[in-house]
Jmol script that loads the backbone (N, CA, C; Angstrom):
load data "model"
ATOM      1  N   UNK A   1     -10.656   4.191 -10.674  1.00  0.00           N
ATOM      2  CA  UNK A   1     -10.740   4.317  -9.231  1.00  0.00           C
ATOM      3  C   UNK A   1     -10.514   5.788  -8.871  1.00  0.00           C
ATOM      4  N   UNK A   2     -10.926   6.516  -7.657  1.00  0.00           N
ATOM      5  CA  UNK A   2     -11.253   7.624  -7.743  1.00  0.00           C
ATOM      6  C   UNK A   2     -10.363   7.733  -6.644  1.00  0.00           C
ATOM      7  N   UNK A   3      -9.622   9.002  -6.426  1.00  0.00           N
ATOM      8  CA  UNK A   3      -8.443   9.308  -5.504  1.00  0.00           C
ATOM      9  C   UNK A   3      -8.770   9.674  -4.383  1.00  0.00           C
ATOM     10  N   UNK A   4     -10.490   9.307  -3.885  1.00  0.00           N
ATOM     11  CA  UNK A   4     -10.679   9.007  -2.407  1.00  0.00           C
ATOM     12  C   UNK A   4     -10.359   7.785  -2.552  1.00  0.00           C
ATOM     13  N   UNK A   5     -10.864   6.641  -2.872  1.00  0.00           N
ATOM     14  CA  UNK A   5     -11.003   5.335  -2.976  1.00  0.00           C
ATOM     15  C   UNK A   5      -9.063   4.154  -2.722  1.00  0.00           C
ATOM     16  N   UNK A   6      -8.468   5.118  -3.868  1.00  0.00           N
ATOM     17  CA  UNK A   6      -6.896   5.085  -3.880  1.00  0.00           C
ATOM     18  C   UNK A   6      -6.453   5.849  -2.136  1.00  0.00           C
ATOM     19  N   UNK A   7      -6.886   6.731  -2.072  1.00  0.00           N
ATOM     20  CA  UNK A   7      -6.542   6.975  -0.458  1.00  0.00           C
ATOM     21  C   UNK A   7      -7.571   5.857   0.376  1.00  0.00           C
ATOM     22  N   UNK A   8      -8.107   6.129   0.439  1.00  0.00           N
ATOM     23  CA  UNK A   8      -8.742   4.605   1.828  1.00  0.00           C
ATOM     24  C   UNK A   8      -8.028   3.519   1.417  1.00  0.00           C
ATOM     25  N   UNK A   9      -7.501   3.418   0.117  1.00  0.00           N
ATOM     26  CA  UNK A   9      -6.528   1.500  -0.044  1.00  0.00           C
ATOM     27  C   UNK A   9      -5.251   1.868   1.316  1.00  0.00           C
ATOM     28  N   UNK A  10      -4.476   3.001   0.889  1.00  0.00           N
ATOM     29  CA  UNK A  10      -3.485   3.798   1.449  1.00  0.00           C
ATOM     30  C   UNK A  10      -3.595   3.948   2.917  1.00  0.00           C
ATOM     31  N   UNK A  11      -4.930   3.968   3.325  1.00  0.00           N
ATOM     32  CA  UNK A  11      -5.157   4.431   5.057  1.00  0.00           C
ATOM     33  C   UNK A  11      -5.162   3.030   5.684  1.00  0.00           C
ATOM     34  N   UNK A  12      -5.508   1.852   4.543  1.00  0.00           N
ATOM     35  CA  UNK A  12      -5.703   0.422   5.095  1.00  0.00           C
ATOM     36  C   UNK A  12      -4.103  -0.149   4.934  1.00  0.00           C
ATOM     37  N   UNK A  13      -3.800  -0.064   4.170  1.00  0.00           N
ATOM     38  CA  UNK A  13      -2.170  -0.009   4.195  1.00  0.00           C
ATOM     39  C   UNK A  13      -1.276   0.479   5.197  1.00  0.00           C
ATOM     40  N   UNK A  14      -1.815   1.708   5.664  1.00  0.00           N
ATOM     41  CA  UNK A  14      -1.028   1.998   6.697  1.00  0.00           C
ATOM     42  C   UNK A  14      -1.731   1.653   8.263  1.00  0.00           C
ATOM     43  N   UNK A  15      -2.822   1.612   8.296  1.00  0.00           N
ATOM     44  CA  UNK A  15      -3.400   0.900   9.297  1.00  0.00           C
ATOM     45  C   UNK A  15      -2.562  -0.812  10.169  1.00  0.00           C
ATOM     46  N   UNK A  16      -1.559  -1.365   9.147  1.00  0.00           N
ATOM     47  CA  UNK A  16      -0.980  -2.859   8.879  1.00  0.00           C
ATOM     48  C   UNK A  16       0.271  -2.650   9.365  1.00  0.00           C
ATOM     49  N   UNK A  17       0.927  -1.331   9.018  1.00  0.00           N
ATOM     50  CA  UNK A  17       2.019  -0.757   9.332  1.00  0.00           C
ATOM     51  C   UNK A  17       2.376  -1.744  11.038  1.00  0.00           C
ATOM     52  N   UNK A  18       3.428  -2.104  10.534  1.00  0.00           N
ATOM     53  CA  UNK A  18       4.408  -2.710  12.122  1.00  0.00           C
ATOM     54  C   UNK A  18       3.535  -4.200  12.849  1.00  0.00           C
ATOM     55  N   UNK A  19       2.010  -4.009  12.569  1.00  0.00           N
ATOM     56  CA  UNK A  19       1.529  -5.103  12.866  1.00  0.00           C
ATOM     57  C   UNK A  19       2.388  -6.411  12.758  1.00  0.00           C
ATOM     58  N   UNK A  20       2.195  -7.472  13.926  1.00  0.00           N
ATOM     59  CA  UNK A  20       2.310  -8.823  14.032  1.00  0.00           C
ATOM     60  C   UNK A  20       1.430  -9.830  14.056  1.00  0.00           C
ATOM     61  N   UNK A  21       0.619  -9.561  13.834  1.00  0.00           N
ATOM     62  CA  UNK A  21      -0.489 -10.758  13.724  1.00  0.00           C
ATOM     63  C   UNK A  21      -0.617 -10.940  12.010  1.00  0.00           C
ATOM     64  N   UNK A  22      -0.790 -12.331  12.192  1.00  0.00           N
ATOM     65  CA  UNK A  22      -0.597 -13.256  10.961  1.00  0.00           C
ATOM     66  C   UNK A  22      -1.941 -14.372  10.782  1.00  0.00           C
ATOM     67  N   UNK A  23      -2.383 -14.546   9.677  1.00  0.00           N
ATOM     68  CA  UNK A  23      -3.439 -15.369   9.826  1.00  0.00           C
ATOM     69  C   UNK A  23      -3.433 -15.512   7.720  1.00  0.00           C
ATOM     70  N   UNK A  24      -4.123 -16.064   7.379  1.00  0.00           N
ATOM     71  CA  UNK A  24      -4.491 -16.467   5.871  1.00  0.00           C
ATOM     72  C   UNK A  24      -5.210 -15.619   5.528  1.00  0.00           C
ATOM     73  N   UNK A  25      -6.309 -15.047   6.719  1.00  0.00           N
ATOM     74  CA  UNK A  25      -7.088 -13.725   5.912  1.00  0.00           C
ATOM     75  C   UNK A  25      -6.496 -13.061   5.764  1.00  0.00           C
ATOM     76  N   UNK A  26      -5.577 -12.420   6.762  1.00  0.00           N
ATOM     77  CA  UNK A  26      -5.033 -11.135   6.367  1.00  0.00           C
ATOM     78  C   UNK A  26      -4.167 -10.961   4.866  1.00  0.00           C
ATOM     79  N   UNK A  27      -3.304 -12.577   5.459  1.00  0.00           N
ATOM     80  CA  UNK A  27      -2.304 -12.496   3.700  1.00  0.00           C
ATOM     81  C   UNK A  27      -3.330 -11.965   2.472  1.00  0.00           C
ATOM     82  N   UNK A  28      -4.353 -12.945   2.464  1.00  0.00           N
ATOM     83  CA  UNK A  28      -5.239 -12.638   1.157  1.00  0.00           C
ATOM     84  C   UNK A  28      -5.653 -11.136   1.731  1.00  0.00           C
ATOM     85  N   UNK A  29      -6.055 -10.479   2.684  1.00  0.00           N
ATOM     86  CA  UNK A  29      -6.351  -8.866   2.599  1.00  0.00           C
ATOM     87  C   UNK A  29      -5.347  -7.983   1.919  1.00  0.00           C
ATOM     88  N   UNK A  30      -3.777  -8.216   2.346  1.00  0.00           N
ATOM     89  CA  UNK A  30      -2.916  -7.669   1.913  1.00  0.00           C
ATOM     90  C   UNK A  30      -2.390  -7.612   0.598  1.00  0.00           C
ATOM     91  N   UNK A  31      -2.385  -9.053  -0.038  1.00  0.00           N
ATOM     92  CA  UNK A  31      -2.597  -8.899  -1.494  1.00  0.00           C
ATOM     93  C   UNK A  31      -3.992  -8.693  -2.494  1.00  0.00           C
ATOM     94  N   UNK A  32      -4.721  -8.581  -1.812  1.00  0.00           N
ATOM     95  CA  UNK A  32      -6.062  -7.944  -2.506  1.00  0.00           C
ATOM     96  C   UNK A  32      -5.881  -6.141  -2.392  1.00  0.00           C
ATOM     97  N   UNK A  33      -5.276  -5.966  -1.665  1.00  0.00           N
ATOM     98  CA  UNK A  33      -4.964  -4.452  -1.276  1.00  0.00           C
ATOM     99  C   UNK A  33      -3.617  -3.808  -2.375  1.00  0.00           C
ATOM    100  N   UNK A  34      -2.332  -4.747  -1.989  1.00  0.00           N
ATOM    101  CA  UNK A  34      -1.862  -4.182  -3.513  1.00  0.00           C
ATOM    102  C   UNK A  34      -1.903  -4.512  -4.454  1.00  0.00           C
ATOM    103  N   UNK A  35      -3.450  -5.843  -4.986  1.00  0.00           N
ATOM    104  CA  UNK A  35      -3.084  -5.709  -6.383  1.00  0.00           C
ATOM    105  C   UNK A  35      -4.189  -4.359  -6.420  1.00  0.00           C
ATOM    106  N   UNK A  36      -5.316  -4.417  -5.823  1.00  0.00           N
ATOM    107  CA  UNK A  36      -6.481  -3.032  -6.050  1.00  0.00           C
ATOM    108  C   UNK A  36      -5.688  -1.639  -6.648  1.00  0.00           C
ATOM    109  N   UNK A  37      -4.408  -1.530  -5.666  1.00  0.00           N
ATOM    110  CA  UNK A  37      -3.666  -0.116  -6.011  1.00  0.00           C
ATOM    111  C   UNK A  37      -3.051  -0.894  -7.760  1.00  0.00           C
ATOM    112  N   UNK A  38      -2.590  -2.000  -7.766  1.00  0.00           N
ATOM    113  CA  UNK A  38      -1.563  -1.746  -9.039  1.00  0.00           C
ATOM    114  C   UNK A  38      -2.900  -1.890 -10.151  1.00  0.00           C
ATOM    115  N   UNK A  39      -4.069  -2.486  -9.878  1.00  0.00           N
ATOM    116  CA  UNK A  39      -4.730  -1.972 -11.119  1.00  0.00           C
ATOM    117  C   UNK A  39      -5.365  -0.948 -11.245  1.00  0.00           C
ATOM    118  N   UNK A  40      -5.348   0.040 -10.349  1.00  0.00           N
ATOM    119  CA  UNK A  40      -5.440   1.448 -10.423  1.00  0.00           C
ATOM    120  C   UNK A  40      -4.351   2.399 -10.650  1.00  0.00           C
ATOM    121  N   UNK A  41      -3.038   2.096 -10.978  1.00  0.00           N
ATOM    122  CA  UNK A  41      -2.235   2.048 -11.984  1.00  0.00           C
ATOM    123  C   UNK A  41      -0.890   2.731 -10.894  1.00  0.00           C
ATOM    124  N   UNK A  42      -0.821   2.860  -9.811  1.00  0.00           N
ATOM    125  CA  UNK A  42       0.059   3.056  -9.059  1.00  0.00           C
ATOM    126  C   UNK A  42       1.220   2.261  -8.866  1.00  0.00           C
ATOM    127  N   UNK A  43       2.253   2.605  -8.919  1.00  0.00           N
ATOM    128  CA  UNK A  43       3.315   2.179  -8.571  1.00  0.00           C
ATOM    129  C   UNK A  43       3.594   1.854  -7.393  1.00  0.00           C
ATOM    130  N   UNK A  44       3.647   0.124  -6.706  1.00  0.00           N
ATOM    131  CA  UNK A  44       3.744   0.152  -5.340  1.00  0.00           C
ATOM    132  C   UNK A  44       5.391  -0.144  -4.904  1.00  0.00           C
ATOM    133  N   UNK A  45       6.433  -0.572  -5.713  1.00  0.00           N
ATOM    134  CA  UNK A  45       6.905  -1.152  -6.061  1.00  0.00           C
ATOM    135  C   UNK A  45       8.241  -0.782  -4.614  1.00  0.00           C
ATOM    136  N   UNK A  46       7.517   0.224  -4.018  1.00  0.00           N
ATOM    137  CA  UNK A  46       8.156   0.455  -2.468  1.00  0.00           C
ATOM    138  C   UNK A  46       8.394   0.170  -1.866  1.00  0.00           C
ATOM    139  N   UNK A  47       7.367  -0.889  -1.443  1.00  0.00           N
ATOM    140  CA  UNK A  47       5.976  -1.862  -0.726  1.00  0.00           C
ATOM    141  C   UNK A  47       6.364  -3.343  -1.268  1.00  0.00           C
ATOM    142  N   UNK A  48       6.450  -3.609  -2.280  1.00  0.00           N
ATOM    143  CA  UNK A  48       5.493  -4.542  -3.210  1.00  0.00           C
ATOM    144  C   UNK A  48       6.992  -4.752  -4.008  1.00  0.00           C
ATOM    145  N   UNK A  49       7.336  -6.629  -3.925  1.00  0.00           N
ATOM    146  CA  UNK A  49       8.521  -6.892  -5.209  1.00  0.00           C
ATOM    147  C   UNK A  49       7.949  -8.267  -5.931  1.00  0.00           C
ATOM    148  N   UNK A  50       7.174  -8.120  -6.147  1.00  0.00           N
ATOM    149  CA  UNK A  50       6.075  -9.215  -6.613  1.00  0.00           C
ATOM    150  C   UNK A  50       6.265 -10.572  -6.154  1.00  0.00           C
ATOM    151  N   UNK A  51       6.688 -10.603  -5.111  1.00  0.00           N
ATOM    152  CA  UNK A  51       6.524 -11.865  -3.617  1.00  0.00           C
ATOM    153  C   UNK A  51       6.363 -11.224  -2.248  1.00  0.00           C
ATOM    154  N   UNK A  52       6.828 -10.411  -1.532  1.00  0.00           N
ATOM    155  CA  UNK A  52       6.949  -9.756  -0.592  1.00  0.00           C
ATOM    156  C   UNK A  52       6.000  -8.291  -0.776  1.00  0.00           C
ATOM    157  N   UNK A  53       5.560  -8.331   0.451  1.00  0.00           N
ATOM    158  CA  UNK A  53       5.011  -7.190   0.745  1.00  0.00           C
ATOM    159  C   UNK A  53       5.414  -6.359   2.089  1.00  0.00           C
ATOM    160  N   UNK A  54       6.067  -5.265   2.015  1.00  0.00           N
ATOM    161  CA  UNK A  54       6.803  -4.983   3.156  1.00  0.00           C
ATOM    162  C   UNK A  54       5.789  -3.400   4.192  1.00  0.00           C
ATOM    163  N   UNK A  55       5.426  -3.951   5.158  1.00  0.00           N
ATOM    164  CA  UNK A  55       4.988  -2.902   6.379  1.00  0.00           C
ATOM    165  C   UNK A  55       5.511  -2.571   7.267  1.00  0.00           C
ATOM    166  N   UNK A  56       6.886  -2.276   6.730  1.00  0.00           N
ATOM    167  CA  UNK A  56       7.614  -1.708   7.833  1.00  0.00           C
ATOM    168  C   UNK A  56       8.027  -0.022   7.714  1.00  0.00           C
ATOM    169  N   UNK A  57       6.605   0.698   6.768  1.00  0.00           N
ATOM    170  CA  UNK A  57       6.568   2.479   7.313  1.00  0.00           C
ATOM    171  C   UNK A  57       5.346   2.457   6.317  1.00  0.00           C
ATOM    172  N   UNK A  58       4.892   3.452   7.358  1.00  0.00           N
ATOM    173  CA  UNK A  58       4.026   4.159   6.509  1.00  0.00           C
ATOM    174  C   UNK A  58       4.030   4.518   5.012  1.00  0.00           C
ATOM    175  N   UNK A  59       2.736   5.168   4.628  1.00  0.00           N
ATOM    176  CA  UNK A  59       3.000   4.872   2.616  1.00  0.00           C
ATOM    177  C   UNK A  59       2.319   6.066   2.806  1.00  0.00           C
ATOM    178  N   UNK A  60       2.691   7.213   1.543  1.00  0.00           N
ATOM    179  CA  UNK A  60       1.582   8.381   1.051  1.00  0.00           C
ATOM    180  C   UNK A  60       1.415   7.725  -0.571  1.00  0.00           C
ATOM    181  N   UNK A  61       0.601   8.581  -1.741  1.00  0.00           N
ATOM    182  CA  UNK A  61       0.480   8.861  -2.976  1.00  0.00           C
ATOM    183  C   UNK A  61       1.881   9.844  -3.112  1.00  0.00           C
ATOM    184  N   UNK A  62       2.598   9.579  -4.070  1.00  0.00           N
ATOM    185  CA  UNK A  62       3.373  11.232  -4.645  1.00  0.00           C
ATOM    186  C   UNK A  62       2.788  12.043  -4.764  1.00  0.00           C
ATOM    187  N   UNK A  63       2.825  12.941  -4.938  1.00  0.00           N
ATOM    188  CA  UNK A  63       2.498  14.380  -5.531  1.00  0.00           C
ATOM    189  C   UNK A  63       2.091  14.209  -6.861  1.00  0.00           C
ATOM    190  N   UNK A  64       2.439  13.382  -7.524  1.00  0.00           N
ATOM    191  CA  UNK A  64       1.954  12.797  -9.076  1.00  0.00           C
ATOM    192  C   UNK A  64       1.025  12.062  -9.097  1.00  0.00           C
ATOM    193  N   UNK A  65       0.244  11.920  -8.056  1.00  0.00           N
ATOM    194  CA  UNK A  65      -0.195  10.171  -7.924  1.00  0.00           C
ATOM    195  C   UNK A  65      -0.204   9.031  -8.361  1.00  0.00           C
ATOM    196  N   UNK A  66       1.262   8.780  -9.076  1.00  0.00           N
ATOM    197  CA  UNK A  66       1.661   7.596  -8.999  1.00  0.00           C
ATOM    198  C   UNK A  66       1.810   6.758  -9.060  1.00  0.00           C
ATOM    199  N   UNK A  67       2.653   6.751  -7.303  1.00  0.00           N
ATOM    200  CA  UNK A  67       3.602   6.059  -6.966  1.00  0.00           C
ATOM    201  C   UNK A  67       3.071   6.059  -5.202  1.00  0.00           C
ATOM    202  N   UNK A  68       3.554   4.758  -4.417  1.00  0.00           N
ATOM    203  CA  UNK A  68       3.853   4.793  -3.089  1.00  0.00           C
ATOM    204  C   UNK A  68       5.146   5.611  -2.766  1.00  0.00           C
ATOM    205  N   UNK A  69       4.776   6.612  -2.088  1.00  0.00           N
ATOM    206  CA  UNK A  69       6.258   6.901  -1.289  1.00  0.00           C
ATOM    207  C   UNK A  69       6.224   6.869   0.062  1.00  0.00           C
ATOM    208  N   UNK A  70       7.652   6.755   0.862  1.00  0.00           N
ATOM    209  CA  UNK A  70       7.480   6.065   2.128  1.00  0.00           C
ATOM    210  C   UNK A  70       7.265   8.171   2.890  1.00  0.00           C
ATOM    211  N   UNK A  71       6.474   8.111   3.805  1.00  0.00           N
ATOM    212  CA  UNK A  71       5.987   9.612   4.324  1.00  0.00           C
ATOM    213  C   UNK A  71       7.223  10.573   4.523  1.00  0.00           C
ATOM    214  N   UNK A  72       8.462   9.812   5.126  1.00  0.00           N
ATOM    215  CA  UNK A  72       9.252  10.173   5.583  1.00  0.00           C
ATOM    216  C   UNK A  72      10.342  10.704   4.400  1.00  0.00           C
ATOM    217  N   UNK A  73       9.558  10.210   3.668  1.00  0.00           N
ATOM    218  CA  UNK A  73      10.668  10.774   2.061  1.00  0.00           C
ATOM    219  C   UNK A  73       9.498  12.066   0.872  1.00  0.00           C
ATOM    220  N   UNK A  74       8.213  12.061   1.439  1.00  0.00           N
ATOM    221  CA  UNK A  74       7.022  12.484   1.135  1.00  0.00           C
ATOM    222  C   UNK A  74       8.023  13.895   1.160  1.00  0.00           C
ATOM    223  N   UNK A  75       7.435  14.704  -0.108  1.00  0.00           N
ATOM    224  CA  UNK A  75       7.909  16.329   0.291  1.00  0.00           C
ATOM    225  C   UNK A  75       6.890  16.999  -0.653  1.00  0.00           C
TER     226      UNK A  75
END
end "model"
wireframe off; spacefill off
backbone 0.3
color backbone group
C-alpha cells in the first residue's frame, strides 16, 4: 500500500472523529478501515484493542510510518 493510500485510510479515520451516528454500515466501514491499515503493517493499536475502536481524537502516521499517533502527541 502506498503512503498516499495509508494517508486517505487516515483522512477517513479522522473524518469519524467525535461522530454519533451509528448504523451496521458504518461498524463494518470502521473495521474494514483498521484492518486495511493493520495489513499495511501499521500499528493502530492507539485506536484499535482488538474489540474496540476508539474516535475520540484525531490520528497522524509517526514520523516512522508505523504507527497511529494521536496529533496532539504528533512532533
Amino acid at each position: 500500500m502506498t503512503k498516499q493510500e495509508i494517508e486517505a485510510l487516515i483522512n477517513q479515520f479522522n473524518a469519524e472523529v467525535n461522530s454519533r451516528a451509528w448504523a451496521s454500515a458504518r461498524a463494518e466501514h470502521d473495521t474494514q478501515l483498521i484492518h486495511a491499515l493493520i495489513e499495511a503493517g501499521i500499528d493502530v493499536s492507539a485506536v484499535y484493542t482488538n474489540k474496540v475502536i476508539s474516535f475520540s481524537q484525531k490520528v497522524a502516521l509517526s514520523e516512522d510510518g508505523t504507527k497511529l499517533v494521536f496529533l496532539n502527541e504528533q512532533n
